[in-house]
C-alpha positions as CSV (number, residue, x, y, z in Angstrom):
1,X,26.5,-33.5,-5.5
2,X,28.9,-30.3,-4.7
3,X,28.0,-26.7,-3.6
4,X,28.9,-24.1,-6.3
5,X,28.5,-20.6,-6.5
6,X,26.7,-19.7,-10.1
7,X,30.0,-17.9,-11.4
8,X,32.0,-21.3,-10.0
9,X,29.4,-23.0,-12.2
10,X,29.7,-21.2,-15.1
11,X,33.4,-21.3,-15.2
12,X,34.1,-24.9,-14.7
13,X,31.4,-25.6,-17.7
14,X,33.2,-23.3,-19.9
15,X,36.5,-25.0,-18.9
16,X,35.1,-28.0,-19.6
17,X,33.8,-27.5,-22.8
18,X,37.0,-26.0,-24.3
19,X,38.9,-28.7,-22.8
20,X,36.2,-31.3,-25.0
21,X,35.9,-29.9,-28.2
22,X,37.9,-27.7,-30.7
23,X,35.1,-26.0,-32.3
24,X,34.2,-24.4,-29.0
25,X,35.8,-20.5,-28.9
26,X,35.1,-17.7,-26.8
27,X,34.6,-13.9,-27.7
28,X,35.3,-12.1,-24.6
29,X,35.5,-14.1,-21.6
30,X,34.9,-12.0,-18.6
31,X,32.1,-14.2,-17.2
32,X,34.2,-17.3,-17.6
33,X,37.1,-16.0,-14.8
34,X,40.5,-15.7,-14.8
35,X,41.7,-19.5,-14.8
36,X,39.7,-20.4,-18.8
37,X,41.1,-17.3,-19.6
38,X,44.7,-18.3,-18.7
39,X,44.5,-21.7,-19.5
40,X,42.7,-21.5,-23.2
41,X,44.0,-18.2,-23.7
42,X,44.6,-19.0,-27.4
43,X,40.9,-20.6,-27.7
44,X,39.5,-16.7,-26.6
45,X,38.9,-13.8,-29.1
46,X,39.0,-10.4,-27.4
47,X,37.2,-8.2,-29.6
48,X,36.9,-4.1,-30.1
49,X,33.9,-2.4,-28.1
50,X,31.8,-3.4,-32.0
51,X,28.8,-5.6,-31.3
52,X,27.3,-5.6,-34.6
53,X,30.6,-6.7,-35.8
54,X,32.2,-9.4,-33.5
55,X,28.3,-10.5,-33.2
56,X,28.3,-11.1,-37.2
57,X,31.9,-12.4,-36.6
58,X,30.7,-15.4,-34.4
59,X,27.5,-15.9,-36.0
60,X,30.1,-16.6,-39.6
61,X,32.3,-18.9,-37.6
62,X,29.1,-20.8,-36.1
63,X,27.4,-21.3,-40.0
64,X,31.0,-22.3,-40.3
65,X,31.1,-25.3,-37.8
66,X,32.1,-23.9,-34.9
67,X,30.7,-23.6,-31.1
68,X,31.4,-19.9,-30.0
69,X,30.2,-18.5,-26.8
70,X,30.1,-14.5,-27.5
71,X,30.7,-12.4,-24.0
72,X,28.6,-9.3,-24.8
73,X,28.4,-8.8,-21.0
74,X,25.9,-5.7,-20.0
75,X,22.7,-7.1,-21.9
76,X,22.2,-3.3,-23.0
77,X,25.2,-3.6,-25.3
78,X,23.7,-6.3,-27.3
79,X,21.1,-3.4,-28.3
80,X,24.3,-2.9,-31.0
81,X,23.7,-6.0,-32.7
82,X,20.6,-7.1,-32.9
83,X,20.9,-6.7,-36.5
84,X,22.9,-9.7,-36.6
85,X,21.5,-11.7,-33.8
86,X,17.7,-11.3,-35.0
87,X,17.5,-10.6,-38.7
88,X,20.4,-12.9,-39.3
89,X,21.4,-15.9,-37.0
90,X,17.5,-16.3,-36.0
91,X,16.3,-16.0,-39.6
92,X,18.8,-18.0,-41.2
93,X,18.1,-20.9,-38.8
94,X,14.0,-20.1,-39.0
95,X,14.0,-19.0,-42.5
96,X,16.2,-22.4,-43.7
97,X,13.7,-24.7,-41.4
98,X,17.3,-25.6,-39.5
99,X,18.9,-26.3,-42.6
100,X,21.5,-23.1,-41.7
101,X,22.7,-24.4,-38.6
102,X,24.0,-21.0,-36.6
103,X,24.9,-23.1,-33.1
104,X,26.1,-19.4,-31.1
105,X,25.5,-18.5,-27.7
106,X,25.5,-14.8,-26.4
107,X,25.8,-14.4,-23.0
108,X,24.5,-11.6,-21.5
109,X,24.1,-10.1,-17.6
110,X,20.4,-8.9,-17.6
111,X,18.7,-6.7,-15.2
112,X,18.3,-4.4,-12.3
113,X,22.8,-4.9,-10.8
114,X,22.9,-2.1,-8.5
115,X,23.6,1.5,-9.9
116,X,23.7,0.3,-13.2
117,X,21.4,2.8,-14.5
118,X,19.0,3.2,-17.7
119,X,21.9,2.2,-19.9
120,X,23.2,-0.9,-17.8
121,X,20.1,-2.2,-16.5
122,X,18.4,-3.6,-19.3
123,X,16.1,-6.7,-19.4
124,X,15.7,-7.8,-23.0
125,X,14.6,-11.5,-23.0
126,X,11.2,-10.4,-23.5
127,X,12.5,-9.0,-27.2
128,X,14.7,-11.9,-27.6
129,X,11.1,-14.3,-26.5
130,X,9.9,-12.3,-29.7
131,X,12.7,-13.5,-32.2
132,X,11.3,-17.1,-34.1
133,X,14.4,-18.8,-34.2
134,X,16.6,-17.7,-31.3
135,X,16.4,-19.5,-28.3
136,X,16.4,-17.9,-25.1
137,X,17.4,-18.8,-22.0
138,X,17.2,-17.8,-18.1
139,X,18.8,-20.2,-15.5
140,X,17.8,-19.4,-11.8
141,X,20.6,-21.3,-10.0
142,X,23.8,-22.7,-10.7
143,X,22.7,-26.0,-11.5
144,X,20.6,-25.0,-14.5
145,X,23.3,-22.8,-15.4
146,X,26.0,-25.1,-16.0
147,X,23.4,-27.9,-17.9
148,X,21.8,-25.3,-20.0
149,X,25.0,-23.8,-21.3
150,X,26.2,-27.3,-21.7
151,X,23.2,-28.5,-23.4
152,X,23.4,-25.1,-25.9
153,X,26.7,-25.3,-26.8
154,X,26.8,-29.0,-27.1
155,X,23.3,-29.8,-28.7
156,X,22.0,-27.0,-30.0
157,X,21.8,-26.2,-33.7
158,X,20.0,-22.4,-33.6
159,X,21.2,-19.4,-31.6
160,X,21.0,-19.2,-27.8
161,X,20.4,-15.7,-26.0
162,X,21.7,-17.2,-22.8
163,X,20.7,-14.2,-19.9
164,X,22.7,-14.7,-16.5
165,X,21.8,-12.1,-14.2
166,X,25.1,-10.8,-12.4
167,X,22.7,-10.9,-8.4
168,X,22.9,-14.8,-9.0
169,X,26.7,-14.8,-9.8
170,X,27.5,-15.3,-5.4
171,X,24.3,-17.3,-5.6
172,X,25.3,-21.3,-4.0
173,X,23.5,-24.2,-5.1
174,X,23.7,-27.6,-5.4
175,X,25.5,-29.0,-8.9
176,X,25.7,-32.3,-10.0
177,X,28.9,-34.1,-10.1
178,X,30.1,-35.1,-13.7
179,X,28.9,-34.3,-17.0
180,X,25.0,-33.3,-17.5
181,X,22.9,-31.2,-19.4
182,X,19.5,-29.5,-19.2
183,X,17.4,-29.9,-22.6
184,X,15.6,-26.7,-23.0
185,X,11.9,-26.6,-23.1
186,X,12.0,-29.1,-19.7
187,X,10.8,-26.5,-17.0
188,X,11.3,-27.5,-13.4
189,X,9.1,-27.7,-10.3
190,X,11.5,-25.9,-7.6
191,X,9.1,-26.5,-4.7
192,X,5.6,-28.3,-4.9
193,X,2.7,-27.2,-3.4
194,X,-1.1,-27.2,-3.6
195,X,-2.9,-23.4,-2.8
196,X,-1.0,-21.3,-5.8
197,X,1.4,-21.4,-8.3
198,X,4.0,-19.1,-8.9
199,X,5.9,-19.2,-11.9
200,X,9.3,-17.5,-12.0
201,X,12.1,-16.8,-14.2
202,X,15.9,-15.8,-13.8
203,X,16.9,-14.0,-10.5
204,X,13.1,-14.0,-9.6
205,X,13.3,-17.7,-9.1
206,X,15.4,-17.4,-5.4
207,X,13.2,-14.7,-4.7
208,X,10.3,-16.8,-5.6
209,X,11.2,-19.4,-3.1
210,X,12.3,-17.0,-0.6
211,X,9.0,-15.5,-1.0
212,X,7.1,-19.3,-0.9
213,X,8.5,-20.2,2.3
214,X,7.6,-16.9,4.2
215,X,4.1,-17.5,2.8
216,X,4.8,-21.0,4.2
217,X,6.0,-19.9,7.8
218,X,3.7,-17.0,8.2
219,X,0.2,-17.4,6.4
220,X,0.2,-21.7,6.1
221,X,0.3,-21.2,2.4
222,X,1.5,-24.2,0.0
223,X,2.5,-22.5,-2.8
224,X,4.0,-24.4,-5.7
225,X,7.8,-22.5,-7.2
226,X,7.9,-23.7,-10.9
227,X,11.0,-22.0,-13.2
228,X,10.4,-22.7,-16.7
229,X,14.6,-22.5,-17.2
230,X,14.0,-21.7,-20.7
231,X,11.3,-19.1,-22.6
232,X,11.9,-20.5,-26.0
233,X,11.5,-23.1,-26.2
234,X,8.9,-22.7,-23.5
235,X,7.4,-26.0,-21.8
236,X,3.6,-24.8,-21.5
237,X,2.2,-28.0,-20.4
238,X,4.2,-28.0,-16.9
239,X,3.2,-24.7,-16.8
240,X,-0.1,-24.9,-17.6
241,X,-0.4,-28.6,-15.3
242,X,0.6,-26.4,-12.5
243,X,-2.1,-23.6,-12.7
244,X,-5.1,-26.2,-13.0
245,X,-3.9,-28.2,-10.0
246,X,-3.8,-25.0,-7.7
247,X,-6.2,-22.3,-9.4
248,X,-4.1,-19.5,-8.6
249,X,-1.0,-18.1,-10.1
250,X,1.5,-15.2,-10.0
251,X,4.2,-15.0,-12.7
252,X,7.2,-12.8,-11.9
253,X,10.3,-11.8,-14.0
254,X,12.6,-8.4,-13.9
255,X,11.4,-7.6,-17.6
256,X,9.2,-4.5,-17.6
257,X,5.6,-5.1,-17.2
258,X,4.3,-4.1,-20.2
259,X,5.1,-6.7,-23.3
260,X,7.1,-8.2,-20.5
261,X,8.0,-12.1,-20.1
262,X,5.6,-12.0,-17.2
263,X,2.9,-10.1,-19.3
264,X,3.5,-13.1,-21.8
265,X,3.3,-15.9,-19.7
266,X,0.5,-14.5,-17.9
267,X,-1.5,-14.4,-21.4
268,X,-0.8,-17.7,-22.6
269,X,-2.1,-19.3,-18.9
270,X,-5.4,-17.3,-19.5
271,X,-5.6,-18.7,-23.1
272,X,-4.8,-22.6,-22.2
273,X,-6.1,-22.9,-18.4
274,X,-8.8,-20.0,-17.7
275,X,-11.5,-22.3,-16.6
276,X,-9.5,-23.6,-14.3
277,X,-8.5,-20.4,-12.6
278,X,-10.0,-19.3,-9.3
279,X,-8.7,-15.7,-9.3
280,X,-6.9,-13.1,-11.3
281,X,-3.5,-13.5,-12.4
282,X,-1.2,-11.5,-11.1
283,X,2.1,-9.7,-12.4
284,X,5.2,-8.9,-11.0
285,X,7.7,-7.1,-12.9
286,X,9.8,-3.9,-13.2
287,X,7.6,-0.9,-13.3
288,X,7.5,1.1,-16.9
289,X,9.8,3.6,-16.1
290,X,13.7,3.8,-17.4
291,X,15.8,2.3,-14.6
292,X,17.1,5.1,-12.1
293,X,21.0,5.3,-10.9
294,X,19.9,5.9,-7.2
295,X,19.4,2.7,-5.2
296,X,16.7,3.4,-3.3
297,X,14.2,4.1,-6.4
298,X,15.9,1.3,-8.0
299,X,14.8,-1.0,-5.2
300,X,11.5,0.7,-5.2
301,X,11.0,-0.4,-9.0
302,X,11.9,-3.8,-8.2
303,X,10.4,-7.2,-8.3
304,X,11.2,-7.7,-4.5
305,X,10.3,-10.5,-2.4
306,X,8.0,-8.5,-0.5
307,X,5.7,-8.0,-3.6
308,X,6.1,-11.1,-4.8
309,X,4.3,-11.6,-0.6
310,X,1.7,-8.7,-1.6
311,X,1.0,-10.9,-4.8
312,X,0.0,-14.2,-3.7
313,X,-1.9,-12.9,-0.5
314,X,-3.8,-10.7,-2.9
315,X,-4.3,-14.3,-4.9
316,X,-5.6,-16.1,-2.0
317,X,-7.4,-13.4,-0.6
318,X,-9.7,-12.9,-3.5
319,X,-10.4,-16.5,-4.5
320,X,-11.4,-17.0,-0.7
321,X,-13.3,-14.3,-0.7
322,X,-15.0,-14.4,-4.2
C-alpha cells in the first residue's frame, strides 16, 4: 500500500494504461500531468476548443476499437457535446443492446472549484445519471480513482462519464500497490456504523467522513459513510442494506438539489426501504441558484461539512424524539 495524492493517482493509471495497450489514446491530457504527456506525446490528440466535434471524433475511434480517454476538463464544456455523448455513444450502445460497443471515457472536473462561477461550476452527473446507456462515475479518493478509470478503460464496453472533482486533486489516500481495478456497480462502506447512514458521492465522500467522526467525537454518534463510487451502474442493495440496519439516512452530493443525484437516491431509498426508516430523509446538496463568482456566497451554497453536522443531528433528533 502507498500514499498518493488523487492527481498522483490518476496519472500513474493513465501512464500505465498507455504503456499496456495500443488502442488506448488520449484527447487532451491536462489531468494526466506533464510526465504522460511527455512520454506518450504521440499517443495524445490535442484538439480545437470544439466539443461536439472531438467528442464525435473519440466516440468514431471507440466504435472503431479503440480506448480513448477524452479530456473535456471544466464539466460545463461538455454542455457542447452532449449531442454526441447522449444521443449517440449512449444510444448506440443502449439502442444495439451492447452490440455497438462505444468503450470512451470523458473525463470531466465537476463542481463548486473556487471562483469558478456559473459557467465553471457545473455539476452534471445528475443529467448524465439520466442517459440509459452512459455510465457514470464519481470516485471519492484516490484509490477508487485509479481502479475505476482502470476498470473503464480496460473492461468496459459502453461510454463512461468519469467526474473528478478538481478539491480532491491534493486529496492523499491510500492506493494499492500493483495493478487493480474497481468493477462499477460495487459501492463501498467507507466507515461502518450503527445509528445512521449517510450516503455520499464525489468530493462529498471526505466531507462525509469528516463530518462522521465529529458526530463521533462530539455527540457519540455511529454513523455508517457508504460511497456508492459509481451512479450507473448504481449498487442499490448495499445502499439499501445500509438504511434498514440503521433507520436513518442523509445522502449528500454537490449536484443541485432539485433532480439532483441526492434527490435521486433519496427517492429510490424511500421506494425500496421505507418501512424500515425511522425518520425523514434528508438532502444535502447545492442550493438552486446559479453558482456565484464571490467565495463567500459560493461557500454559503455549499454542501459543507457543517451541514452535512446540521443533517444527521436533525436525523437523530427526530427519530428520538418521534
Amino acid at each position: 500500500m502507498r500514499k498518493l495524492q488523487y492527481r498522483e493517482a490518476l496519472a500513474e493509471t493513465v501512464a500505465e494504461l498507455l504503456e499496456a495497450d495500443p488502442r488506448v489514446v488520449l484527447f487532451g491530457a491536462n489531468f494526466a500531468g506533464a510526465a504522460v504527456q511527455k512520454t506518450f506525446a504521440d499517443r495524445i490528440f490535442w484538439p480545437p476548443i470544439a466539443e461536439l466535434g472531438y467528442c464525435g471524433v473519440a466516440i468514431g475511434a471507440a466504435m472503431a476499437g479503440m480506448r480513448p480517454i477524452v479530456d473535456i476538463s471544466t464539466a460545463t464544456f461538455s454542455y457542447e457535446a452532449i449531442p454526441q455523448i447522449v444521443n449517440e455513444a449512449a444510444i448506440a450502445y443502449a439502442n444495439s443492446a451492447g452490440a455497438t460497443m462505444a468503450p470512451v471515457v470523458f473525463h470531466m472536473l465537476y463542481g463548486l472549484r473556487g471562483g469558478g462561477a456559473a459557467q465553471h461550476s457545473g455539476s452534471p452527473q445528475g443529467w448524465y445519471w439520466n442517459a440509459p446507456g452512459l455510465q457514470v462515475a464519481m470516485p471519492g479518493s484516490p484509490a477508487d480513482a485509479a481502479g475505476l478509470l482502470r476498470w473503464a478503460v480496460r473492461q468496459s464496453r459502453s461510454p463512461t462519464a468519469f467526474l473528478s472533482h478538481q478539491r480532491l486533486f491534493d486529496v492523499v489516500g491510500t492506493v494499492p500497490d500493483g495493478v487493480f481495478e474497481i468493477p462499477f456497480g460495487e459501492a463501498e462502506v467507507k466507515r461502518v456504523g450503527e445509528d445512521v447512514t449517510l450516503i455520499a458521492c464525489g468530493v462529498q465522500v471526505p466531507r462525509a467522513m469528516a463530518a462522521a467522526e465529529r458526530l463521533a467525537q462530539e455527540d457519540g454518534v455511529s454513523c455508517e459513510v457508504v460511497d456508492p463510487r459509481t451512479l450507473s451502474p448504481l449498487d442499490i442493495a448495499t445502499l439499501v442494506a445500509s438504511v434498514r440496519k440503521t433507520g436513518r439516512v442523509v445522502v449528500t452530493d454537490e449536484s443541485h438539489d432539485q433532480a439532483g443525484v441526492a434527490a435521486g437516491l433519496a427517492a429510490i431509498l424511500a421506494d425500496q426501504a421505507f418501512d424500515a426508516l425511522r425518520a425523514p430523509i434528508k438532502r444535502v446538496s447545492t442550493a438552486d441558484v446559479p453558482v456565484p463568482y464571490a467565495r463567500t456566497l459560493e461557500d454559503a451554497i455549499s454542501p459543507s461539512v457543517e451541514r452535512i453536522v446540521e443533517a444527521l443531528r436533525t436525523v437523530l433528533s427526530w427519530s428520538r424524539s418521534a
